[in-house]
N, C-alpha and C positions, 0 to 999 in steps of 0.2 A: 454390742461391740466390745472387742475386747480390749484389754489396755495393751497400748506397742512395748515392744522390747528397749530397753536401754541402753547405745553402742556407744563405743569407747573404741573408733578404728575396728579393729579384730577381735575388741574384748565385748561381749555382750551380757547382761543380764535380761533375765527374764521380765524382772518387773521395772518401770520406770521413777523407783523407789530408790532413793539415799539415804543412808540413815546416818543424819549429822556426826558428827565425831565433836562429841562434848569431852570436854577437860574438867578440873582434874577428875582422873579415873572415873568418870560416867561411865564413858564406852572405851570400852577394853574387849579382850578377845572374848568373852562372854557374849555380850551384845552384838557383837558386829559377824561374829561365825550362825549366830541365830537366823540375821539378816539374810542375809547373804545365802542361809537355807534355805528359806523360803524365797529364793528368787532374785532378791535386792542387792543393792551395794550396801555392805558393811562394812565399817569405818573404826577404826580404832585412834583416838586422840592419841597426841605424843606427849603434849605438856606434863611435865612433872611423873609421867609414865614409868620412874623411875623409884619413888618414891617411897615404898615399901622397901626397898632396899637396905639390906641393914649397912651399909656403907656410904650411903647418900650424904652423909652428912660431910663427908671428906673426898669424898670421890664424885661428886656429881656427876661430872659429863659420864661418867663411866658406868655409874647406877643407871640414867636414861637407855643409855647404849644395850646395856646388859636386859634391862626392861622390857626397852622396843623389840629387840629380838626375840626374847621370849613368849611377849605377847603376838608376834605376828604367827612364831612357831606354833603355838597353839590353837590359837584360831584358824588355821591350817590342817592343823592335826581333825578338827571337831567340822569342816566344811564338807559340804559333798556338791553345794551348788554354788550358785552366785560368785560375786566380784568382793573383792576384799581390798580395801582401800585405808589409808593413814590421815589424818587434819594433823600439818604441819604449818604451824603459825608463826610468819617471815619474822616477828620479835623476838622470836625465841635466841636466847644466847649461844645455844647449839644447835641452830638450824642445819648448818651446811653438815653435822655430825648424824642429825635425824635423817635426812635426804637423803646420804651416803648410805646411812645402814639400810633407808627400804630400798634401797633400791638396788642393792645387794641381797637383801632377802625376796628378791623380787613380787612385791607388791605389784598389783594389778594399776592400782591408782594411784595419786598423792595429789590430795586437794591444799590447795595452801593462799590462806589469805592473815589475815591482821597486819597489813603490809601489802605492796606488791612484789611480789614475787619474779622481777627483774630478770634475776640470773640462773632462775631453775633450770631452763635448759641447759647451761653450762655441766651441772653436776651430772645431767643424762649423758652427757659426751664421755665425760671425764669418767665414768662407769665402765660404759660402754668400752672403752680405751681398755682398763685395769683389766676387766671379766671379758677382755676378748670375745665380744658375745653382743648381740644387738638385744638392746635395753625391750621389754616390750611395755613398761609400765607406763602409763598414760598424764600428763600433765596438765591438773585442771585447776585453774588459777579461782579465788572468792574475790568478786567483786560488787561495787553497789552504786554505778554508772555507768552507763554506756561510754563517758570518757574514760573509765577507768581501762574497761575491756578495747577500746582503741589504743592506747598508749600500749600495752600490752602486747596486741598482735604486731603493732609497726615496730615496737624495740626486740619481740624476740627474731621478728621475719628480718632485722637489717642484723641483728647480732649474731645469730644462731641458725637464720633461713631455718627456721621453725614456727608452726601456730600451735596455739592452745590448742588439745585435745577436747576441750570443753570447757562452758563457765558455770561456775554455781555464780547466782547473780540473787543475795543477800538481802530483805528489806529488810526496813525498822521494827518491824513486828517479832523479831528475831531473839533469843534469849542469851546471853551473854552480853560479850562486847561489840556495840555496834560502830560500823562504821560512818555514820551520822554524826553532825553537829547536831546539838540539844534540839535547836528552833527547827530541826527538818524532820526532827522522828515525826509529828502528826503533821505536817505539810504534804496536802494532795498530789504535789508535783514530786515526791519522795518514796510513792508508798510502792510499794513491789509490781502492780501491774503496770504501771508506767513505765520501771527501770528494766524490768524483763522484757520490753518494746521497746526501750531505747536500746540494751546491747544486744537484741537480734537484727535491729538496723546497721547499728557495724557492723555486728557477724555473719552476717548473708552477702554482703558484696567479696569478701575474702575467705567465703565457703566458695563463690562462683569462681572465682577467678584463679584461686589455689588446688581447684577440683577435691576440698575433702572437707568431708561433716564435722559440723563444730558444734555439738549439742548445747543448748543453754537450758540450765536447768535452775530451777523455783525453790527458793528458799528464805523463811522467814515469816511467819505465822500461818503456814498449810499446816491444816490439822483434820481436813476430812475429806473422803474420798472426792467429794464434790469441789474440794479446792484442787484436788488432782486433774479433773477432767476440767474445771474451767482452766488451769494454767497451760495443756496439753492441745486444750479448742483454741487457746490462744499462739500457739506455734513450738511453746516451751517443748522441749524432749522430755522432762521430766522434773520430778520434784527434790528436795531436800528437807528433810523432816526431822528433827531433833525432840521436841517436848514429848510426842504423843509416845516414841520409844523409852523414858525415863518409868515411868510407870510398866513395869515390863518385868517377867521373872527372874527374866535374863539381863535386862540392866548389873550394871557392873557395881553400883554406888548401895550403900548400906539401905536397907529398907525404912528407915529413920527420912533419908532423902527423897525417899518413895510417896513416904506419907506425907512430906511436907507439899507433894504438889496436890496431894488427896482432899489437904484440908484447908488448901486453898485458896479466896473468895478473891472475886474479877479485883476488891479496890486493894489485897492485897501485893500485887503484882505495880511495882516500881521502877523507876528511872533511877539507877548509884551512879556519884561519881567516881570512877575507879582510878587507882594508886596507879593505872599507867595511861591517865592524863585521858580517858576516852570515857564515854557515856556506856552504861550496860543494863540490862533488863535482869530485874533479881525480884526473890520473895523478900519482902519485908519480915525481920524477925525483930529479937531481940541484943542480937548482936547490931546490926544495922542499923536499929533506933540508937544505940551505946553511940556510935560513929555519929553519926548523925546531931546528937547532945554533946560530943565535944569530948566525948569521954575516955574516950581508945586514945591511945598516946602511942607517938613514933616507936619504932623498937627497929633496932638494926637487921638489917636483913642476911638472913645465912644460905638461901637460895640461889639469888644472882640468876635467876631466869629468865627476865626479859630485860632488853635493850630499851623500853621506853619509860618502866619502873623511874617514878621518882620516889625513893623511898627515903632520904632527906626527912619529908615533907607529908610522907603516907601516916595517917591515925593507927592502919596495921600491914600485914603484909599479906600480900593478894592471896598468894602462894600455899602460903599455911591455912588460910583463914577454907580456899576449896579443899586440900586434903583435911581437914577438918569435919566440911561437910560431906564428902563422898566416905567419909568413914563413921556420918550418922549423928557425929557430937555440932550440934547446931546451934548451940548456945555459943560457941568460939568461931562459926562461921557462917555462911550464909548460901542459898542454893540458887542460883542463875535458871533463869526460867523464858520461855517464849510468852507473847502477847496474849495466849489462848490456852496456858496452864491452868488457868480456874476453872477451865473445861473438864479434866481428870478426873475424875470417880471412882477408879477403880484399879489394880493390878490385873494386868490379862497377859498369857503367852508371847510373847511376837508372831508366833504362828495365828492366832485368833487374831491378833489387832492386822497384821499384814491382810490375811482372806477378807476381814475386814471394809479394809480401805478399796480393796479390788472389788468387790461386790459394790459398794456405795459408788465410785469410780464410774463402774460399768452402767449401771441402772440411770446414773447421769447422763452418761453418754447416749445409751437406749432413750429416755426423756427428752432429750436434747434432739435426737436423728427423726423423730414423732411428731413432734411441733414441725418442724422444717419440713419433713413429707407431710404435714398437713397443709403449711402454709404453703408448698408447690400444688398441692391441689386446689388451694384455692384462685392459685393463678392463673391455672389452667383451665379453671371452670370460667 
């Protein structure tokens, strides 16, 4: 069997493949134009996107701005297939700035969670208005409860008489910042095949009734094809994958961060407390153990990039501590990673790791459709 296509209304990918949109600069137009050739949704992060900018330091909102565009342009430029999409995260202190610009460069997607994302529809309007021109870019909200993805459809369908084009639907297995209390990350009743069942129970009575597809798609410790076809046998549209693309040529972050997932081991991968007040899954280093002994001391922050930043009270700063490590110097930062990084061994193409995941995928499914026509014949004997 083969694997289904991935639809987004009128927008389709070939494969039923996301490829997360990690921050800082992971995944930039490098990684996500790779994706996105062999078939998938490629994802370009907005956070701190800006960064390299030699003017960032005075011009912030305007370094992202100048960033985002660039990067969408190019990854554009380098595409011949697939979906191309942005991870806009609702803390960001120029959110409604990142929104505006994709969706004037017309991006395909905009996934947007750390936060709910309330009022995106709004900015689709408000587009739509200026560009005299019907928006086609797709709104696919990150959540990590079926309550979450309810509140969602009933506030955008009574504000905007709009639904989610889709949910990426998040577990704790997930590498970053999660959205988890501490005591839920290993609780049974938390873990992704449960919440991927609870928000297709909302999302299926307001696909029936609204007459339109609202893909839910799997993300947060999928790492092999076989987690692709068990999340797809289970009703998901598709997956969202972050770790296994870090190790990649085409990853966007220095090879220094490459290696940190290479060399690994399962007890090195960790629970931090993060400077904006949430739980996140990271490599333990030698900066983190520093944090950790008490030793990193406050320092004011020159960023000013998220809204939930207690930096008061932060040992460093979030901000600096990723571009840090996505430019390889790891001793001043540290590398955010999935549940299933100690898995990594290797650098491989995205082209080789994608065929990959589609041949495992597939051979599952063939496995899977073998046992059930066996056990139909033995019913019928």
């Amino acid at each position: 069997m083969k694997l289904p296509n991935l639809s987004f209304g009128d927008l389709t990918a070939k494969l039923p493949i996301i490829q997360g949109g990690m921050g800082v600069g992971i995944s930039l137009s490098g990684l996500a134009s790779a994706v996105a050739n062999e078939g998938g949704v490629g994802v370009i992060a907005t956070s701190m996107i800006g960064m390299r900018d030699p003017r960032r330091a005075t011009d912030p909102v305007g370094a992202d701005h100048r960033g985002l565009i660039d990067e969408i342009r190019k990854a554009r430029s380098k595409m011949t297939d697939g979906l191309l999409g942005v991870n806009i995260m609702c803390a960001l202190t120029n959110y409604g700035d990142m929104v505006r610009t994709s969706l004037r460069e017309k991006v395909d997607v905009i996934i947007s969670g750390a936060g709910l994302p309330l009022d995106l529809p709004s900015y689709l309007r408000e587009m739509s208005d200026e560009m005299k021109d019907d928006m086609r870019t797709k709104l696919v909200p990150i959540v990590s409860s079926g309550r979450a993805a309810s509140i969602l459809c009933r506030k955008w369908l009574k504000r905007f008489d709009y639904l989610p084009d889709g949910f990426v639907v998040e577990g704790p297995k997930a590498g970053g910042h999660l959205g988890f209390k501490a005591e839920q990350i290993d609780d049974p009743d938390y873990q992704l095949e449960n919440i991927v069942t609870d928000v297709m129970d909302v999302v299926n009575p307001y696909k029936e009734s609204h007459n339109k597809d609202i893909p839910v798609i799997a993300a947060g410790g999928v790492y092999t094809g076989g987690d692709i076809a068990k999340f797809l046998e289970m009703g998901a549209s598709g997956v969202q994958m972050g770790t296994r693309f870090v190790a990649t040529e085409e990853c966007d972050a220095d090879d220094a961060f490459k290696q940190a997932y290479i060399n690994a081991k399962k007890e090195d991968i960790t629970i931090i407390k993060s400077p904006v007040g949430m739980p996140g899954r990271a490599l333990k280093n030698s900066f983190l153990d520093a944090v950790s002994s008490g030793i990193k001391k406050p320092k004011k922050c020159v960023y000013k990039c998220l809204h939930s930043c207690a930096e008061e009270n932060s040992p460093y700063c979030i901000a600096q501590a990723l571009v840090n490590a996505y430019r390889g110097k790891l001793k001043n930062g540290f590398a955010f990673a999935g549940a299933n990084a100690y898995l990594v061994d290797k650098i491989v193409t995205v082209k080789e790791l994608m065929n990959g995941l589609k041949e495992e995928a597939e051979k599952k499914y063939q496995d899977a459709s073998k046992i059930l026509q066996e056990a139909e014949k033995k019913i019928r004997s």
